[in-house]
N, C-alpha and C positions, 0 to 999 in steps of 0.2 A: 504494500500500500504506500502511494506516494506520501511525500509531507506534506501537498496540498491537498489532499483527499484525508488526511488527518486533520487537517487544520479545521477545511469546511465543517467538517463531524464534529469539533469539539465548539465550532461556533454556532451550529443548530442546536448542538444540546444547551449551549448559555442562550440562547434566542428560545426556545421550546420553554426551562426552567421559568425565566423574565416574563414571558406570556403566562405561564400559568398561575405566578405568582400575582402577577395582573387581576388574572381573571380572578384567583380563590378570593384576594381583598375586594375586588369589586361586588361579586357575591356576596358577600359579608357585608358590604354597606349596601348593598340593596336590601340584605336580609332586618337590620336593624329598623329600620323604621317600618316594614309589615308587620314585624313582632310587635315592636310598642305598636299597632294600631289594633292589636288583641286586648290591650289593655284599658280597661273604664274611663271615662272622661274623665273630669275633676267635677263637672257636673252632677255624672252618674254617680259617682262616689259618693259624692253631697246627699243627692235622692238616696241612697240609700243607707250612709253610715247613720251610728246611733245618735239621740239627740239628746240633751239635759234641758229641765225642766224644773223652774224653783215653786213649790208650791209651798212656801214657808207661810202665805200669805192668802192662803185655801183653808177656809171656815166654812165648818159644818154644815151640810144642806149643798155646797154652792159647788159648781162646774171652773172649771182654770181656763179661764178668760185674759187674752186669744185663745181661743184651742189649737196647741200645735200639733203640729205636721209631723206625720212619720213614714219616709216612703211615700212623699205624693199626698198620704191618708189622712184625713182629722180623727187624732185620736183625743179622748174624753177620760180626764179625769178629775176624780169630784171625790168629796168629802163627805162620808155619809154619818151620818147622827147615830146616836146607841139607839133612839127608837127605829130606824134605817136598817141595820146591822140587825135586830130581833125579827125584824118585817120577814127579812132574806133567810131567818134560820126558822121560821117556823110558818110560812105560809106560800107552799109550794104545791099547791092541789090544782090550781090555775095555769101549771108552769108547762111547756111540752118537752123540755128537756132540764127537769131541776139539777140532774145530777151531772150534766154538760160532757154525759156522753159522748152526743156526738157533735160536738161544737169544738172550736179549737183553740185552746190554750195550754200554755206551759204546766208541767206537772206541781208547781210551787201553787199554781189558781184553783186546783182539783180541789174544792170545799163551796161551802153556799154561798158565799162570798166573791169566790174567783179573782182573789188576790192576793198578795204577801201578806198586805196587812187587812187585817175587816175595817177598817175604817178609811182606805183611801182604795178606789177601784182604777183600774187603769184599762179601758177598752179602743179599739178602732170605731170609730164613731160612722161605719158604713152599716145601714143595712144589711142583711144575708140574702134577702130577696133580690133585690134591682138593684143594690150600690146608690141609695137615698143615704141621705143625712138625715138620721133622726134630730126632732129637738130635744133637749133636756128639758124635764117637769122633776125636780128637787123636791117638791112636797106632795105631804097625800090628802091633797084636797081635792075637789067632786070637778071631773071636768068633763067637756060636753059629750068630749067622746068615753066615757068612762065614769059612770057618778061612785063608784067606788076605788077608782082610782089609789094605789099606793107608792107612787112616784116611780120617777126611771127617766125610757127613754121614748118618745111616742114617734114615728116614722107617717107622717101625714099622706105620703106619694099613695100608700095601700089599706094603712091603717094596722100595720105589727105596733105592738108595746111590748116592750122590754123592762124587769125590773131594773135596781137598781146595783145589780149584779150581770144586767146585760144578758138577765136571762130571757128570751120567747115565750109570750103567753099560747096556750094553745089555740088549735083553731084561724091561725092567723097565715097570711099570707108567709111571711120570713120564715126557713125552712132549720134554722140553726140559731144558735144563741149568740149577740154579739164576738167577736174572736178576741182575744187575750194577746198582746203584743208580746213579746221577752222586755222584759224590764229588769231591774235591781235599783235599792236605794244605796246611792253615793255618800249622801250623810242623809241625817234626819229631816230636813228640808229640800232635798234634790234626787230627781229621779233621773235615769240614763234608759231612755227609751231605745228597744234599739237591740241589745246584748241582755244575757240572762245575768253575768257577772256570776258576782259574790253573794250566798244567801243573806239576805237583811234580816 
């Protein structure tokens, strides 16, 4: 083999090498920004990371006004009274899913209550039927749709009432009992909607 026929050979294989290494880094910067485009917006992330929520300032009877957002969702949480809390544990003959069977909340809500604590409920404030926003009715006074009435959540679009545990009266259009978000309490006045956390 000549020295020019050596020579060409050893400058195709530094010219072949040069190109490929071209190409594998090209590759590689075309690959990085596909990948990051697999990844959430900062928006998305927003919509969906957890939220805090100070209800140091949430007295009995009353709903936490604004109602915020969880995921998009209004969720509802209120302060319910010791006569509230007795209502939920011992008048459930009306109810189509007292024991929230088949409704969906964390294993910490499984009680007649459906929350950490019986005195502060924390629900997604949709409907189960059609995704309506019910309104909140705090007390158990005679209302037109209901002259027995014992407070909760009344969904006008169809006519579901919900106790004050977010549970479905029977009979009614909404097919499940308000849903139970993942919460935990951050301190004694702040709740992290959002993540199950740390037992409160």
């Amino acid at each position: 083999m000549s020295e020019d026929t050596l020579s060409t050979n050893t400058n195709r294989r530094y010219l072949l090498l040069a190109t490929t290494g071209v190409a594998a880094v090209g590759a590689v910067g075309a690959a990085i920004p596909f990948v990051q485009s697999w990844q959430p917006s900062a928006r998305a992330r927003a919509l969906g990371g957890p939220i805090e929520v100070d209800i140091g300032k949430l007295k009995p009877g009353e709903i936490l006004r604004p109602v915020p957002a969880w995921r998009g969702q209004p969720v509802f949480v209120v302060r319910r009274t010791p006569e509230a809390i007795a209502i939920l544990e011992n008048e459930v003959e009306n109810l189509a899913d007292s024991d929230s069977a088949d409704s969906e909340q964390p294993d910490y809500a499984e009680n007649p209550h459906r929350s950490r604590n019986p005195e502060i409920g924390v629900y997604v404030g949709l409907c189960t039927h059609l995704g309506c926003s019910p309104e909140f009715e705090g007390d158990a006074q005679p209302k037109p749709f209901d002259s027995d009435w014992k407070g909760g959540f009344f969904c006008p679009c169809h006519g579901s009432k919900f106790d004050l545990a977010g549970r479905v009266e029977k009979n009614l259009p909404a097919p499940t009992n308000l849903r139970v978000p993942p919460y935990y309490y951050e301190t004694d006045t702040t709740l992290v909607i959002g993540l199950d956390g740390r037992v409160a």
